[in-house]
C-alpha positions in Angstrom: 85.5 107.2 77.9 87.3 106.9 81.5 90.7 105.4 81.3 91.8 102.5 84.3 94.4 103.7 86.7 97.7 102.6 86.5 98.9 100.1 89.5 100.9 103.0 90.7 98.1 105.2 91.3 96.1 102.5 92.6 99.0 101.6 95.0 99.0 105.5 96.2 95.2 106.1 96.8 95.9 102.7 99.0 98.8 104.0 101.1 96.9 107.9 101.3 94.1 105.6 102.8 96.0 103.9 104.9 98.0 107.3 106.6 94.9 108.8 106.7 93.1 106.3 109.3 96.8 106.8 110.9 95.2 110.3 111.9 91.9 109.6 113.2 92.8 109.6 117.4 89.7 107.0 118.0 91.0 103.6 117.9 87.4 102.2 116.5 87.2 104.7 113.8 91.1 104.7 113.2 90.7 100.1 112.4 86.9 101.1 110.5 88.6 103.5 108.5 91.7 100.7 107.5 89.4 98.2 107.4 87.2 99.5 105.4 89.7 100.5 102.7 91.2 97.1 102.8 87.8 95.4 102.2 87.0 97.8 99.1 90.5 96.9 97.4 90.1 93.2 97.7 86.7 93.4 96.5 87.8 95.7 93.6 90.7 93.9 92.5 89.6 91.7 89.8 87.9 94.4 88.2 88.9 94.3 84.4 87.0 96.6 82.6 88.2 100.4 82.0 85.3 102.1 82.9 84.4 100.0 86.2 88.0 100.6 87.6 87.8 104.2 86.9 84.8 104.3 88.8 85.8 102.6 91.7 89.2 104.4 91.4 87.3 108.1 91.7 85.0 106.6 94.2 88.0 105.5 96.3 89.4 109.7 96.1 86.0 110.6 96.9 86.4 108.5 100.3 89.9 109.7 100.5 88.8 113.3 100.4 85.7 112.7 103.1 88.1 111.0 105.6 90.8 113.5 105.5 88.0 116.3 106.4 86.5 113.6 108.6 90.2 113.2 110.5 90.5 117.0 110.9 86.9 117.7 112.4 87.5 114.3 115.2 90.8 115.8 115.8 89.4 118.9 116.8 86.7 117.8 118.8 88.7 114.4 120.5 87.8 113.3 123.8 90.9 113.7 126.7 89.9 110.2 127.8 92.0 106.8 126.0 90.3 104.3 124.4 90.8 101.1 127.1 93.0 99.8 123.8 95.4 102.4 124.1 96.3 102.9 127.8 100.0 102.0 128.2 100.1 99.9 130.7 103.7 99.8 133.1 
């Protein structure tokens, strides 16, 4: 039987979500990535059974683990060019 996370680890697998989109150098995959994780948290956050939080819990370090190789193979391959959302402008 799967035990429920504590708030703290919760909290954690939010922020490592968070820093991760921080890495991603395209602005539309950067506020998918956030907004995605914000989305799944507020939907997941009156869960109150063991086993479905545990669930969501390892499915949330299973999308952890594919952005973090996902941030590493964009930042390899990124594009010279801004996104028009990021040019400084004088």
């Amino acid at each position: 039987m799967a035990s429920a996370p504590t708030r703290i680890e919760v909290l954690a697998l939010f922020r490592s979500l968070i820093r991760t989109a921080r890495e991603f150098t395209d602005y539309n995959v950067r506020e998918y990535v956030k907004r995605r994780s914000v989305d799944a948290f507020r939907h997941n956050r009156h869960l109150s059974e063991p086993v479905d939080a545990a669930a969501a819990f390892a499915d949330g370090q299973s999308q952890l683990a594919v952005a973090k190789r996902q941030a590493v193979v964009q930042s390899l391959y990124s594009p010279s060019a801004k996104n028009v959302m990021e040019i400084e402008h004088p």
